[in-house]
Gaussian input, Z-matrix of N, CA and C with variables (Angstrom, degrees):
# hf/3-21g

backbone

0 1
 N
 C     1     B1
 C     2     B2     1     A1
 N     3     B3     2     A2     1     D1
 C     4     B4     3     A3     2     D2
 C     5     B5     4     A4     3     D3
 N     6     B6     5     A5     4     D4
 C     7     B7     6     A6     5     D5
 C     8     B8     7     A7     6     D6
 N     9     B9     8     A8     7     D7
 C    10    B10     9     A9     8     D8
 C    11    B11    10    A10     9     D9
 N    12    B12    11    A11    10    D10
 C    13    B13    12    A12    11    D11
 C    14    B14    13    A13    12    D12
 N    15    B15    14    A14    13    D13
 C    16    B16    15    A15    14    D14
 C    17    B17    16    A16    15    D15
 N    18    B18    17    A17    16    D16
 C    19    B19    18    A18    17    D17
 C    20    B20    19    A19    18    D18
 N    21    B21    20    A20    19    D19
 C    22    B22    21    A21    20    D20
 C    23    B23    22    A22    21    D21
 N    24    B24    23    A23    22    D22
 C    25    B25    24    A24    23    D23
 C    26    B26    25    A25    24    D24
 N    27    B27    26    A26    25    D25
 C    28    B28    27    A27    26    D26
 C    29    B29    28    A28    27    D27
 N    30    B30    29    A29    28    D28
 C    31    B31    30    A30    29    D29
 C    32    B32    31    A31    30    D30
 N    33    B33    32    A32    31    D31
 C    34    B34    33    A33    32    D32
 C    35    B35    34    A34    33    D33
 N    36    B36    35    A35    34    D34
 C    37    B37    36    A36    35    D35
 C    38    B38    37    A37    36    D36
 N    39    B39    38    A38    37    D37
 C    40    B40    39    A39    38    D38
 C    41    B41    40    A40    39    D39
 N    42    B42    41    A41    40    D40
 C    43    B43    42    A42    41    D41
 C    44    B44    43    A43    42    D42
 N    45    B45    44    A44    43    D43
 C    46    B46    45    A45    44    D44
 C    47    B47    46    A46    45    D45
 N    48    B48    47    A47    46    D46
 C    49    B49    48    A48    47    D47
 C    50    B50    49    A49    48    D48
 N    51    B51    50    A50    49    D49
 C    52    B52    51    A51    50    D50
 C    53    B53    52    A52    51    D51
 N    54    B54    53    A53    52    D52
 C    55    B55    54    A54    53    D53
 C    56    B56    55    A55    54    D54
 N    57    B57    56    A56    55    D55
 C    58    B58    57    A57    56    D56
 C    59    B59    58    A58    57    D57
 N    60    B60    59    A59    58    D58
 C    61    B61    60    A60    59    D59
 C    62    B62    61    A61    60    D60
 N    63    B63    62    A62    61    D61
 C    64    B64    63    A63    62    D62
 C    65    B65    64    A64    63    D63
 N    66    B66    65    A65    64    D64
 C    67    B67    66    A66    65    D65
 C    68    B68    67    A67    66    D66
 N    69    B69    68    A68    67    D67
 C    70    B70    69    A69    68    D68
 C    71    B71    70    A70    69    D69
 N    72    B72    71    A71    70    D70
 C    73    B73    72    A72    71    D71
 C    74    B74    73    A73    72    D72
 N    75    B75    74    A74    73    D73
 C    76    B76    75    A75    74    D74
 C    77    B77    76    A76    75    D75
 N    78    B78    77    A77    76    D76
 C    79    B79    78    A78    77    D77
 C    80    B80    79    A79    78    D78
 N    81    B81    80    A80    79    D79
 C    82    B82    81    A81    80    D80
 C    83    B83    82    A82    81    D81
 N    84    B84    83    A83    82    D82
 C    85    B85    84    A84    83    D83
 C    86    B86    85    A85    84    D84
 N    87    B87    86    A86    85    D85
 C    88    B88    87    A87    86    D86
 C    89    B89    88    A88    87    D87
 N    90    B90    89    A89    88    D88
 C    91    B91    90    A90    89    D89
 C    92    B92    91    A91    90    D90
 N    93    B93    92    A92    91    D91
 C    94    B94    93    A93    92    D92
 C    95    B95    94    A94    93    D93
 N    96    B96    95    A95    94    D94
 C    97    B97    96    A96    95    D95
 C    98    B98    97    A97    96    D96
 N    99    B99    98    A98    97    D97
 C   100   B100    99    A99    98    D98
 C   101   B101   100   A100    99    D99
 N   102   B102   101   A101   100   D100
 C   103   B103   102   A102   101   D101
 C   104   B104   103   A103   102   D102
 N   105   B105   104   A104   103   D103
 C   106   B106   105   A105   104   D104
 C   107   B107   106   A106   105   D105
 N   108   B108   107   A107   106   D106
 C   109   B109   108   A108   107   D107
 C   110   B110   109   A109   108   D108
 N   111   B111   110   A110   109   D109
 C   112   B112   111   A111   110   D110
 C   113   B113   112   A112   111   D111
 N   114   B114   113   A113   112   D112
 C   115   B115   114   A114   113   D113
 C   116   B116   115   A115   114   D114
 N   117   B117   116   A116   115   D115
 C   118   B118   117   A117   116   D116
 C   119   B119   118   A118   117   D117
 N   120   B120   119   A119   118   D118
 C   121   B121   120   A120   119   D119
 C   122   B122   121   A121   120   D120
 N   123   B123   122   A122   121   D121
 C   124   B124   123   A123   122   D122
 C   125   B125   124   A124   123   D123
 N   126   B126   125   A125   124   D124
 C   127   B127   126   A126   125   D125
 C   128   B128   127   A127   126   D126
 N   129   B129   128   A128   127   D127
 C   130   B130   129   A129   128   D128
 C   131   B131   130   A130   129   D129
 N   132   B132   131   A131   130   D130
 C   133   B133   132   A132   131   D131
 C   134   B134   133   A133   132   D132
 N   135   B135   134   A134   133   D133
 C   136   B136   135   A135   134   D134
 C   137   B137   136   A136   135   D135
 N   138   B138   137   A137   136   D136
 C   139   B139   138   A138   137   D137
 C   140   B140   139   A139   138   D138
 N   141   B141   140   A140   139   D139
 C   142   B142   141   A141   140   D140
 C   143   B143   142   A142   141   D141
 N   144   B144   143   A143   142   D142
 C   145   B145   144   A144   143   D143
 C   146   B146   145   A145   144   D144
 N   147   B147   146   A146   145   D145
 C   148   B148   147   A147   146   D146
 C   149   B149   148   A148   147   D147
 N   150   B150   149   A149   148   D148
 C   151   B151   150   A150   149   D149
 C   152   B152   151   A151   150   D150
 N   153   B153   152   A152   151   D151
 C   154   B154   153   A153   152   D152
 C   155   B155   154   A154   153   D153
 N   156   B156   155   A155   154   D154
 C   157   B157   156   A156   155   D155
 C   158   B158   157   A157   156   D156
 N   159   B159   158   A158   157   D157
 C   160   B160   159   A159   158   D158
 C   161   B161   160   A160   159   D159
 N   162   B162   161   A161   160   D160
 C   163   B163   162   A162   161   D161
 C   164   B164   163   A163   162   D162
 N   165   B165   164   A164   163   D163
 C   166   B166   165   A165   164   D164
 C   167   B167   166   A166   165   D165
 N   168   B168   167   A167   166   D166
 C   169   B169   168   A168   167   D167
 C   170   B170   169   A169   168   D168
 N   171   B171   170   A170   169   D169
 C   172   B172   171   A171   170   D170
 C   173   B173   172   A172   171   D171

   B1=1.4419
   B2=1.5257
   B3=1.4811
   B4=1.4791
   B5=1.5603
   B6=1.4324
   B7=1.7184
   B8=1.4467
   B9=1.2025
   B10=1.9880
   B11=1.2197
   B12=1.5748
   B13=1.6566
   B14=1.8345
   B15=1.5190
   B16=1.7831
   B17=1.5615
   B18=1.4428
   B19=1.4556
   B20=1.3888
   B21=1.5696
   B22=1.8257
   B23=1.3351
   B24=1.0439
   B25=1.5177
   B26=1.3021
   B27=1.4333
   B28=1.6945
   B29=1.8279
   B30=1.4029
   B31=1.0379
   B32=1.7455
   B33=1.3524
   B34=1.6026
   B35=2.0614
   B36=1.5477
   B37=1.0089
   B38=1.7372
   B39=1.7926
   B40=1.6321
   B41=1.4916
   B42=1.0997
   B43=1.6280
   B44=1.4478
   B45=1.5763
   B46=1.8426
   B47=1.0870
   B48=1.9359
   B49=1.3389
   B50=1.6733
   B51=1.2161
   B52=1.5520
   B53=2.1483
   B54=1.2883
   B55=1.8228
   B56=1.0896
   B57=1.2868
   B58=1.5375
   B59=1.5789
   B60=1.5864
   B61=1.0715
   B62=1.5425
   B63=1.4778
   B64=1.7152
   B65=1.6946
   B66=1.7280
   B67=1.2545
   B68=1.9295
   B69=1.2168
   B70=1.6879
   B71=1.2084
   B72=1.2899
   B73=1.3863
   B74=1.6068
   B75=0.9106
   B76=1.5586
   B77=1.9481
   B78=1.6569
   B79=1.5249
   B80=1.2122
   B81=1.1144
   B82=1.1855
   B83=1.5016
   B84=1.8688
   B85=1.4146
   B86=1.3930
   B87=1.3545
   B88=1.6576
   B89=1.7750
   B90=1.4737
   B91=1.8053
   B92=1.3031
   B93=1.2537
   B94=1.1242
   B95=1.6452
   B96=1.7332
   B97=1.4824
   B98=1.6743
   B99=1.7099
   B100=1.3573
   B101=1.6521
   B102=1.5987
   B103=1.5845
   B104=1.1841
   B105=1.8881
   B106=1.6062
   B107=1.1668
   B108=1.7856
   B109=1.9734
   B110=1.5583
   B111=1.5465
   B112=1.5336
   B113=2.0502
   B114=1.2600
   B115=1.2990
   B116=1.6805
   B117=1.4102
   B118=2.0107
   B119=1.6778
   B120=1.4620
   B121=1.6607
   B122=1.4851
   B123=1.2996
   B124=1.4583
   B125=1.5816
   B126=1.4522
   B127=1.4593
   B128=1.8013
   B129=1.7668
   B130=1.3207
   B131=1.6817
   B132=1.1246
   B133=1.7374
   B134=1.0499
   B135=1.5952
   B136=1.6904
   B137=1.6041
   B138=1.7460
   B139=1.4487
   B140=1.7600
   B141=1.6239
   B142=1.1980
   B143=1.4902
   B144=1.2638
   B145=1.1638
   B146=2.0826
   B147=0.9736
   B148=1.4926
   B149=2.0070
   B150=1.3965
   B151=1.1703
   B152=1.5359
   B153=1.6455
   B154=1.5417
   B155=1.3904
   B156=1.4683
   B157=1.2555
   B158=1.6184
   B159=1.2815
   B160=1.7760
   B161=1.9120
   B162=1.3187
   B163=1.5915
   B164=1.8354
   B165=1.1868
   B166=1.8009
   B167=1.5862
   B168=1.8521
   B169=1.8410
   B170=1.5554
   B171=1.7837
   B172=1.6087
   B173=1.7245
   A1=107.90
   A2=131.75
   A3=122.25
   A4=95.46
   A5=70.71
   A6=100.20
   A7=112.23
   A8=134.84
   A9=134.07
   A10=110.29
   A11=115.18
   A12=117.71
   A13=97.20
   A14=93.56
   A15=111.13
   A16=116.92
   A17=92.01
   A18=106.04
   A19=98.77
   A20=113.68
   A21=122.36
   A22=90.38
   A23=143.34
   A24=142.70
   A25=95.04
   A26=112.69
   A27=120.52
   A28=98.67
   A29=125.76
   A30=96.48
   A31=130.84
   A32=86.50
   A33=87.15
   A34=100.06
   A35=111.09
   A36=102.46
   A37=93.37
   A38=98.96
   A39=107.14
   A40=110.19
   A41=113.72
   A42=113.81
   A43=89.90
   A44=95.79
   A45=98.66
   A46=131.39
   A47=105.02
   A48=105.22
   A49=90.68
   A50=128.55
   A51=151.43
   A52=94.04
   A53=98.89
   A54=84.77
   A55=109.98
   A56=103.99
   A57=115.32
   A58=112.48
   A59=126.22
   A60=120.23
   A61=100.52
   A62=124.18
   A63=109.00
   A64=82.91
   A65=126.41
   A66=138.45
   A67=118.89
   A68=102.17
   A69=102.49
   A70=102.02
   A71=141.43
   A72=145.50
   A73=121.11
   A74=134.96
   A75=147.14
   A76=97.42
   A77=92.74
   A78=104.99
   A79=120.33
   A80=137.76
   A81=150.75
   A82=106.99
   A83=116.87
   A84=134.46
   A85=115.25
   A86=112.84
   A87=121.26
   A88=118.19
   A89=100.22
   A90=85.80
   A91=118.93
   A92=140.84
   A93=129.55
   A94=103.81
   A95=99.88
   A96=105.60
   A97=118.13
   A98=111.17
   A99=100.00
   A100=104.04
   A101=106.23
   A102=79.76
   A103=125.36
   A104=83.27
   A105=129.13
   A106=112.47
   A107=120.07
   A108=104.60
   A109=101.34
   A110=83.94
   A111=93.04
   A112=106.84
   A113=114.41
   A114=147.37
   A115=119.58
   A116=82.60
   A117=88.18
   A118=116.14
   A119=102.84
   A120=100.97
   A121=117.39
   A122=127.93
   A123=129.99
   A124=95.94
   A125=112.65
   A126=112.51
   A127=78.52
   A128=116.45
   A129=139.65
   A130=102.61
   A131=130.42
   A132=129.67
   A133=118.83
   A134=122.70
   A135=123.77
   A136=88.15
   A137=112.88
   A138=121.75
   A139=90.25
   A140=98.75
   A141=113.35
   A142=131.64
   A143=164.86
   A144=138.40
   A145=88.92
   A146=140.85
   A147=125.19
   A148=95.24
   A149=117.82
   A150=117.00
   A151=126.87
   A152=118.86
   A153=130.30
   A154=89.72
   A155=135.89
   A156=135.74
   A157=116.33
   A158=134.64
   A159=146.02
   A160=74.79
   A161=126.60
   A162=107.96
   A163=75.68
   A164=139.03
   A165=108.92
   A166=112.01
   A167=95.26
   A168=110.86
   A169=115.44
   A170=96.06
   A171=133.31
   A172=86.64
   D1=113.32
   D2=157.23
   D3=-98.44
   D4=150.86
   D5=-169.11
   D6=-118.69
   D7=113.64
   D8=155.38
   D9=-62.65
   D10=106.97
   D11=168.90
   D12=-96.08
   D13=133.89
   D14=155.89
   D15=-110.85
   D16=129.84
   D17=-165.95
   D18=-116.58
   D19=97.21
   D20=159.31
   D21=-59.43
   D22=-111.78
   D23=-119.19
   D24=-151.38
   D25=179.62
   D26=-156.80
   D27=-82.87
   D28=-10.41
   D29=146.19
   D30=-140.26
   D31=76.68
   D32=-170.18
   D33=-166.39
   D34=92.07
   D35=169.20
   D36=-147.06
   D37=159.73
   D38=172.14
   D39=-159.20
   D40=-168.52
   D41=-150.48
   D42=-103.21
   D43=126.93
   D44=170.47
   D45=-128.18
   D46=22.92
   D47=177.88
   D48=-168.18
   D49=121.43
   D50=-158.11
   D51=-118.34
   D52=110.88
   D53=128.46
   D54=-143.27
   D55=145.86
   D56=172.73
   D57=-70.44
   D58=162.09
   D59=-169.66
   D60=-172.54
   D61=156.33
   D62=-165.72
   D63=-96.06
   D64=170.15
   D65=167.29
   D66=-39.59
   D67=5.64
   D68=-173.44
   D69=-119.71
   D70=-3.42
   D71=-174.62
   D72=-82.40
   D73=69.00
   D74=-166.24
   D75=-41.58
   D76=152.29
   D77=155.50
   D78=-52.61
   D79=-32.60
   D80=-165.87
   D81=-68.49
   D82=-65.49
   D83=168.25
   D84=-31.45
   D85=-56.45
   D86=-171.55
   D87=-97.05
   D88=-7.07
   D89=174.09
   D90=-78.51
   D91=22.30
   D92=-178.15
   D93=-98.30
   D94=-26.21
   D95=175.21
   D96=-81.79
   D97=-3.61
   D98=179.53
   D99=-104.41
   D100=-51.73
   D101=159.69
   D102=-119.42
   D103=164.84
   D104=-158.38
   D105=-122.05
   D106=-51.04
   D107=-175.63
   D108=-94.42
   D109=157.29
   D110=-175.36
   D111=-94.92
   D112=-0.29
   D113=164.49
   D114=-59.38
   D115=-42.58
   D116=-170.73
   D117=-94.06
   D118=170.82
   D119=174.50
   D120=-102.75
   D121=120.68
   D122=-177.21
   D123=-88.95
   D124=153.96
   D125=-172.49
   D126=-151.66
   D127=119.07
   D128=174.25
   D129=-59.81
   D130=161.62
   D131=153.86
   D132=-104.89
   D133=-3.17
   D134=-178.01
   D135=-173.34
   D136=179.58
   D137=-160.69
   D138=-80.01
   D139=136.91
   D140=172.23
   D141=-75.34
   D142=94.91
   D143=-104.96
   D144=-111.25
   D145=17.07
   D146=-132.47
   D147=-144.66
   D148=46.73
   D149=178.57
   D150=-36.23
   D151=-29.39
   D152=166.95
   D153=-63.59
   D154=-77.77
   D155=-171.16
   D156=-24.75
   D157=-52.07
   D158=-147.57
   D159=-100.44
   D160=-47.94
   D161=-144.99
   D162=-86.10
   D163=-13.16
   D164=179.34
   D165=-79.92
   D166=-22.63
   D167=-171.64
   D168=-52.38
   D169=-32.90
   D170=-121.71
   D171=-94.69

């Protein structure tokens, strides 16, 4: 499952965008479906493998 967390303020954040995915599906496969605004801040959980990916984000 990757998950989109939104974080209002230090105490108030929740999940606002789910895909499901079986255990073989890399970060890489599904971020194109989490981000979307070109406005917001994405924050990775481990090294991203997809340097074309970060320099189109970027």
């Amino acid at each position: 499952m990757h998950t989109r967390l939104v974080v209002v303020s230090p105490d108030v954040a929740f999940p606002d965008k789910i895909v499901p995915s079986t255990g073989t599906v890399s970060d890489f496969e599904s971020s194109d479906a989490l981000i979307e605004e070109a406005d917001a801040t994405y924050v990775m959980d481990r090294g991203y493998p997809s340097r074309k990916n970060l320099m189109d984000w970027q």
